[in-house]
C-alpha positions, 0 to 999 in steps of 0.5 A, a space after each residue: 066206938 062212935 056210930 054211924 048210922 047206916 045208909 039211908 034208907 036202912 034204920 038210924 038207930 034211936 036211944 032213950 035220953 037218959 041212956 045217954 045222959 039227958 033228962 027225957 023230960 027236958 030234951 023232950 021239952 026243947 024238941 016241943 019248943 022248936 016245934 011250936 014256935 013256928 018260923 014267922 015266914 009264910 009257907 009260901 017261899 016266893 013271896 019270901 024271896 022276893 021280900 025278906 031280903 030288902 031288896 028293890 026291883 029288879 034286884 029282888 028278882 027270883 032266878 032259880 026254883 022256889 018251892 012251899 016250906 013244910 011245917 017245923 021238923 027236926 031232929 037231936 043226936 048224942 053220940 050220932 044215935 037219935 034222941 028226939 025227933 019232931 015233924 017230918 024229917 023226910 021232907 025236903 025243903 029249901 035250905 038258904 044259907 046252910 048250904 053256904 057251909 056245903 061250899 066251904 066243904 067242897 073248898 075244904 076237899 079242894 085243899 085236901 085234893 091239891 086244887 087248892 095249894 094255900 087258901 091264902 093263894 090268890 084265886 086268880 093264880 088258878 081260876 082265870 075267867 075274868 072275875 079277879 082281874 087288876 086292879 082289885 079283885 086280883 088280891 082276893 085269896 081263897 081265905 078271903 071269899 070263905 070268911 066274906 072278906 073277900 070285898 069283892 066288887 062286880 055283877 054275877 047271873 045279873 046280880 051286882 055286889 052292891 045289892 048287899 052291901 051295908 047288910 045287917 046279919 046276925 046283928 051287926 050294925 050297918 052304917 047306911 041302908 042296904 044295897 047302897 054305896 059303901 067305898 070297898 076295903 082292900 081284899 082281906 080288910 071288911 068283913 060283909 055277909 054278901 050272896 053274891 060274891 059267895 056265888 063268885 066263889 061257887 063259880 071259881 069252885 066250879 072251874 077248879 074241880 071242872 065238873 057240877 059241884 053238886 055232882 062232885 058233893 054227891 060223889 065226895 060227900 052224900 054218897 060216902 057218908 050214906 045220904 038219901 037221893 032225895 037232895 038237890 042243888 038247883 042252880 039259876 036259869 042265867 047260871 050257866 057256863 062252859 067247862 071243857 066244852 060241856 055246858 055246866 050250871 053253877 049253883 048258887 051259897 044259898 037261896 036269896 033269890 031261888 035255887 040252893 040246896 033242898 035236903 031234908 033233916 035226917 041228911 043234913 044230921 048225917 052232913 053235921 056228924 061227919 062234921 062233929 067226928 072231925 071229918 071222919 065217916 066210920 073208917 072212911 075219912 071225908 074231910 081233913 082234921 087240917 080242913 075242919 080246923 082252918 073252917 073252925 078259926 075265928 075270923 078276925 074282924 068277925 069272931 063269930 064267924 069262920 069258913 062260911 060257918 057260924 061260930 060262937 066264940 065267947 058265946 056271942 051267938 048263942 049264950 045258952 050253948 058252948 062257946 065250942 059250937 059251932 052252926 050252918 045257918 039258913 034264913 027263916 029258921 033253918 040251923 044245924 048245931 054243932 056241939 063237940 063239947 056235948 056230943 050233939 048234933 041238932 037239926 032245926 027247920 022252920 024255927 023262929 030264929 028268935 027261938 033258938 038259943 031257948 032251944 039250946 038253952 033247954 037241951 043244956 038242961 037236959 044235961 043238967 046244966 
């Protein structure tokens, strides 16, 4: 029978490595080397925000919460038990764009409750605000916004799409500098890695479920599958609308300028197990095995990526893990890693993204590989 740690704060149960089949030397030597090589950003995350992303004034300006980062922490699960862990797991820190994969969840219950009919619905059939007007936002789907196709074209909480237009992530090259022209594609016909409109989507999420999407994750998700209550999810000062006449805030895919999730290791693990058990939480069913396989299909102009989830497909992301892996990525060195092949779960904070796939290329070696 799987297990599944019992709610936080009661005890997650730990194993000896080699009881479930890993060398206790080699997965204790992937733990050291996440630990030790440390993310090259300052502990100071403003200054971050305001810098890493290359962006000029007043593009680069911060609109929600920034906080100090800890040092290096994490933790592996086999089997959903505990097999190594290192710094402290309990800290809760910013987490970029992991929480990016926590929207798609949210779009994913959306689908399995109804509110979203066909991912391939054109959004403005449901969300009517203004944002997917004629005559080119209008054709953007669903599907569209969750596998950064959606190309699409206006200003959020002060933030125009341009800024990210011609971003270089995970190695992709771009044809010009970022943040200027690049002529838009038809809905469905780029794909662009972009905060921007993944806040848009945020938006249309929110006026579909009609309540705060943190609320609604907390209820849904971290409630069900028994996370802390030390996580939040801040949204902007300028990010605030109105829903049936209450004043609700939308929250930001990530913290490219503040805000975002702040969640600690051990319930990010528990985010990620119920992710590797299908959707499952012990008896309870979170998610649908149709949502999780629709997150987990290859976009086709970039097969490296899913439904606001890393894939490595042909093991172009990381070479020294499963092709079958699969990731929620956040800047500055933050990875949850999914492995259904091995039956692992990994949490990494404040790694250098340098150092990752050393790590996986060592928990490999733990199993003998």
């Amino acid at each position: 029978m799987s297990y599944f740690p019992p709610p936080h704060p009661e005890a997650w149960a730990t194993v000896a490595p080699g009881a479930v089949g890993l060398d206790a030397e080699a997965i204790a030597a992937a733990a050291r080397h996440a630990c030790t090589c440390e993310t090259p950003w300052k502990r100071d995350l403003a200054v971050m925000v305001t810098s890493d992303f290359q962006e000029r004034a007043p593009w680069n300006e911060t609109l929600g919460p920034v906080r100090p980062r800890g040092a290096p922490n994490g933790l592996v699960l086999r089997g959903g038990r505990i097999v190594a862990e290192w710094g402290d797991t309990m800290r809760a820190d910013m987490t970029f764009s992991v929480t990016k994969s926590y929207l798609a969840i949210l779009a994913g219950l959306a689908w399995d409750q109804g509110l979203i009919g066909d991912p391939d619905q054109p959004v403005c059939a449901t969300v009517e605000d203004g944002g997917f007007n004629p005559p080119h936002n209008d054709a953007i789907t669903w599907h569209h916004l969750l596998q950064q196709t959606s190309e699409w074209e206006g200003v959020l909480w002060e933030k125009p799409d341009l800024v990210d237009r011609n971003r270089t992530v995970a190695g992709r090259p771009s044809a010009a500098a970022k943040g200027t022209h690049r002529d838009l594609h038809p809905p469905g016909g780029f794909w662009e890695y972009n905060d921007v409109r993944v806040n848009r989507l945020s938006l249309a999420l929110l006026r579909l479920w009609g309540s705060p999407l943190p609320e609604v994750f907390r209820e849904l998700v971290m409630d069900r599958i028994g996370a802390s209550a030390d996580w939040e999810w801040a949204g902007y000062r300028n990010s605030w609308v109105e829903i049936d006449g209450r004043r609700v805030q939308s929250v930001p895919g990530g913290s490219h300028w503040g805000g975002g999730v702040f969640i600690h290791a051990r319930d990010q693990a528990r985010i990620g197990l119920m992710l590797l058990r299908r959707g499952m939480w012990g008896p309870h069913r979170i998610l649908s095995t149709a949502c999780i396989e629709r997150m987990l299909e290859p976009c086709p102009l970039n097969p490296q990526y899913g439904y606001l989830l890393w894939l490595n497909t042909d093991r172009g992301l990381y070479p020294s893990a499963p092709a079958a892996s699969y990731y929620a990525r956040g800047a500055g060195g933050n990875l949850t890693w999914i492995d259904p092949e091995d039956d692992i779960v990994a949490v990494l904070r404040w790694t250098d993204p340098a150092a990752m796939d050393g790590f996986m290329k060592r928990t490999m070696a733990a199993l003998g590989r």
